[in-house]
KOLTORTOR-131354 format. One record per residue (C-alpha): residue number from 0; residue in one letter; x, y, z. Coordinates in nm, 3 decimals, padded with zeros to 5 digits. Layout:
n res c1 c2 c3
NUM A X Y Z
...
END
This chain:
n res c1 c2 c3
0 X -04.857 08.185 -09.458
1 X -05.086 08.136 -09.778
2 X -04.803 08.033 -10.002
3 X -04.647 07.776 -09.773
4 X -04.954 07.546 -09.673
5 X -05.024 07.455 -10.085
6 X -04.685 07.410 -10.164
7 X -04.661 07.174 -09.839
8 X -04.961 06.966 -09.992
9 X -04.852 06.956 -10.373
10 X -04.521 06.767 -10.242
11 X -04.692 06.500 -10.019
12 X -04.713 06.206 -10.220
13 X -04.791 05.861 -10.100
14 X -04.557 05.606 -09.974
15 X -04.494 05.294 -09.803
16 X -04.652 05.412 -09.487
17 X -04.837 05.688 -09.385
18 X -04.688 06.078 -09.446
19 X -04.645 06.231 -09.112
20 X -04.581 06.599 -09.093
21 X -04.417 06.726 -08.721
22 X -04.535 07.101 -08.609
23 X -04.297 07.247 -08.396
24 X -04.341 07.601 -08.234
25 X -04.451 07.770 -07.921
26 X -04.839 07.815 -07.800
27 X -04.967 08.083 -08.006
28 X -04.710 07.989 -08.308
29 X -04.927 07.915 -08.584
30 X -04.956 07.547 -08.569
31 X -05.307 07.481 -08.548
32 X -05.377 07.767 -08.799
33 X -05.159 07.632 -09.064
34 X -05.305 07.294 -09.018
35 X -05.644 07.428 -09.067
36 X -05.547 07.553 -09.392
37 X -05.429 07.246 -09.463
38 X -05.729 07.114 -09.427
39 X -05.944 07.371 -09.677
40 X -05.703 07.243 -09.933
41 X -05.758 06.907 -09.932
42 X -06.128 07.004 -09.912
43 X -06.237 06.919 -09.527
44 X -06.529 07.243 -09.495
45 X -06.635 07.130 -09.081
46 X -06.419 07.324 -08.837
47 X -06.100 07.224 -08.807
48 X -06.043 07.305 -08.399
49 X -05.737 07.265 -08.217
50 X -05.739 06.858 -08.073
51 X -05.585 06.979 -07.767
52 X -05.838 06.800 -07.487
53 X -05.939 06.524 -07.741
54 X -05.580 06.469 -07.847
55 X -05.678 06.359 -08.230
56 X -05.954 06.386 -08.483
57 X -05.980 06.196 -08.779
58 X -06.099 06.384 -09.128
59 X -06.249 06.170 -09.478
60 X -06.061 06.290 -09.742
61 X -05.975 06.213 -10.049
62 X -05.618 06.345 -10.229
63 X -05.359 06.171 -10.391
64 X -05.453 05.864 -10.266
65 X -05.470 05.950 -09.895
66 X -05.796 05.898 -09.772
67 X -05.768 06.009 -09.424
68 X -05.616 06.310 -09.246
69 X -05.554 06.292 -08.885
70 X -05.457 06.578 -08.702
71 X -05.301 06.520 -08.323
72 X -05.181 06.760 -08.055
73 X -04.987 06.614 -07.845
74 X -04.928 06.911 -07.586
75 X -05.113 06.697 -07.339
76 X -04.919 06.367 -07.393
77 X -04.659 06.288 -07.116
78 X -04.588 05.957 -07.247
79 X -04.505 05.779 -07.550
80 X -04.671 05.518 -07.412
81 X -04.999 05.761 -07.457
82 X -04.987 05.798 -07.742
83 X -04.907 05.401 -07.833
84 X -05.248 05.383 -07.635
85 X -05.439 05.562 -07.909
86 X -05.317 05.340 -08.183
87 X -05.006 05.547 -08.309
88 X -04.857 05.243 -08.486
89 X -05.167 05.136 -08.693
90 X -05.210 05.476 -08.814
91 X -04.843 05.536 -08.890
92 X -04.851 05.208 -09.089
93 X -05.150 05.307 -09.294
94 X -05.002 05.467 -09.637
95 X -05.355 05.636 -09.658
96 X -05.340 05.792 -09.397
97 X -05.188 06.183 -09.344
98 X -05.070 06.277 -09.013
99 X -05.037 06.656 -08.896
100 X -04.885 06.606 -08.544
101 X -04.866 06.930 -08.298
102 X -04.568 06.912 -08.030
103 X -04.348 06.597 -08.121
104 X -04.147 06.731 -07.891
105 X -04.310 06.554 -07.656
106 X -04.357 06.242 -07.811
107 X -03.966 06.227 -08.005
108 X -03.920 05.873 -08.062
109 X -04.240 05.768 -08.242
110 X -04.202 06.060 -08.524
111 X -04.067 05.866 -08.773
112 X -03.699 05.959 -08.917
113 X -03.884 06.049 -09.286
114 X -04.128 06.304 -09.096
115 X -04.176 06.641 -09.319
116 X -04.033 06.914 -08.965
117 X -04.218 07.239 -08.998
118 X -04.153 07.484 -08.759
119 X -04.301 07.795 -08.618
120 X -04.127 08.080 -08.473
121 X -04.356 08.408 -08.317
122 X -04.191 08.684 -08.421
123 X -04.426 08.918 -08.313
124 X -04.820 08.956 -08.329
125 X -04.888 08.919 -08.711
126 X -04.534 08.743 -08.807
127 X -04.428 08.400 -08.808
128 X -04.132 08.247 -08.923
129 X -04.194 07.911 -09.075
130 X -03.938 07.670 -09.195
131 X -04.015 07.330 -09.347
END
């Protein structure tokens, strides 16, 4: 799982609106894991823990011209319309702005159509299959 997280980040790049990046897989997956070395890469150092009962936290970074990453789990959500609540639109708008979202499964028509899908498959207890 080393490999994949850095060559994830070297291809982000900038664009009209914020890069969103959907993390599909079942509990236990990986999700959360590979997001958190997402995270050492683009040099957050506080824990990184799973937003599960806070839904979204919000990191200061600085890379490639995004200056935020803001990593959501939306396990919890049962409603677009939750989501909407929290200011999905603004933050999707914002080109600084890099979104790791866990479960869009739950949430399918706000991920937007240009959405990097990664997604986790539990193979067994120290293999995942990952395909972006």
């Amino acid at each position: 799982m080393n490999l994949l997280p850095h060559a994830l980040v070297e291809s982000l790049a900038p664009g009209p609106q914020a890069a969103v990046v959907a993390l599909q897989g079942d509990l236990g997956a990986g999700k959360t894991t590979f997001t958190q070395k997402v995270g050492k890469i683009l040099g957050i150092t506080e824990n990184m823990h799973s937003p599960t009962f806070v839904i979204e936290k919000i990191y200061e970074i600085d890379f490639k011209g995004f200056k935020k990453f803001i990593h959501i789990d939306a396990y919890r959500i049962e409603k677009e319309s939750e989501l909407l609540h929290l200011g999905w639109e603004e933050l999707v708008k914002n080109p600084e702005n890099l979104i790791f979202i866990e479960w869009p499964e739950n949430v399918p028509g706000l991920i937007p159509n240009n959405a990097i899908k990664v997604s986790f498959k539990h193979v067994d207890e120290d293999t995942r299959e990952i395909s972006i």
